[in-house]
C-alpha positions in Angstrom: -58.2 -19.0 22.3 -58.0 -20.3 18.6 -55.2 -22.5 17.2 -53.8 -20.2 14.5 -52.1 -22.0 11.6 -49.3 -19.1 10.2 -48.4 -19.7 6.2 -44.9 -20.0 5.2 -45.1 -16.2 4.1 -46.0 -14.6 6.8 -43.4 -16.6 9.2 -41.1 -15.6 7.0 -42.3 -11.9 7.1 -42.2 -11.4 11.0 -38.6 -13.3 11.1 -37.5 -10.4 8.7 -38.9 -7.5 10.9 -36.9 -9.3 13.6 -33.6 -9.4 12.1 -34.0 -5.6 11.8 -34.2 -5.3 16.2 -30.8 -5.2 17.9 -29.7 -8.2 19.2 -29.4 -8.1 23.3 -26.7 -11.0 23.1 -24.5 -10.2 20.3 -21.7 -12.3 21.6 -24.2 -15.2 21.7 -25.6 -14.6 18.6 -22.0 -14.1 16.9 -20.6 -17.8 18.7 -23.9 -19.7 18.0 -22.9 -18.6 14.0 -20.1 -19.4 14.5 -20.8 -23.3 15.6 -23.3 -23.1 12.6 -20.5 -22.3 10.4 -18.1 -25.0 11.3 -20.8 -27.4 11.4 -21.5 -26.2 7.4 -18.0 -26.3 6.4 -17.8 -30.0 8.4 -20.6 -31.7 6.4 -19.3 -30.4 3.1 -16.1 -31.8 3.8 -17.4 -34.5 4.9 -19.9 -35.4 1.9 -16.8 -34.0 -0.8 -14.6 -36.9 0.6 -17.2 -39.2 0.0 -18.0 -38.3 -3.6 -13.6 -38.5 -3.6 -13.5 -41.7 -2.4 -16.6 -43.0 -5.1 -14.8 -41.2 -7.4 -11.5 -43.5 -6.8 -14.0 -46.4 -6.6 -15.3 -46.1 -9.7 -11.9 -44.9 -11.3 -13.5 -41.8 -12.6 -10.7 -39.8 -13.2 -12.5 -36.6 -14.4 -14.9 -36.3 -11.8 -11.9 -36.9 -8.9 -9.8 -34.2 -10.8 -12.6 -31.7 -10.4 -13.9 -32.9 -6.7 -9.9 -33.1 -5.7 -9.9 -29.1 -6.9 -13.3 -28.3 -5.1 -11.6 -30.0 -1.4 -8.7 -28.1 -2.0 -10.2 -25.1 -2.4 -12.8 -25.6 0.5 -9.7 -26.6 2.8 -8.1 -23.0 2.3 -11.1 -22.1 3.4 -11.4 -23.9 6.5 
């Protein structure tokens, strides 16, 4: 059997095609996005404060004024 190397392309063709077959797990498939979604919203959060917190470091006020809008909107959000 040969060792067939895919290209980017056509992985990303045949994943396509298979978003178009009906899931047999759609609970599964609805909690596992789900789990990706919180873990998303976490790491913005997480990297926002941190870019905050340089923010105050540095005394920047104008970038802590716009970050300090950005979290605020991102925790109605969440």
């Amino acid at each position: 059997m040969k060792n067939k190397k895919s290209s980017y392309t056509e992985i990303m063709k045949s994943r396509n095609s298979m978003k178009n077959v009906p899931s047999e797990h759609p609970v599964l498939d609805m909690y596992i996005q789900m789990v990706l979604d919180e873990a998303l919203f976490n790491r913005k959060r997480f990297l926002l404060e941190e870019r905050i917190n340089d923010a105050l470091d540095t005394k920047n006020e104008t970038l802590f004024m716009k970050l300090s809008k950005e979290y605020k909107v991102l925790r109605k959000l969440g």
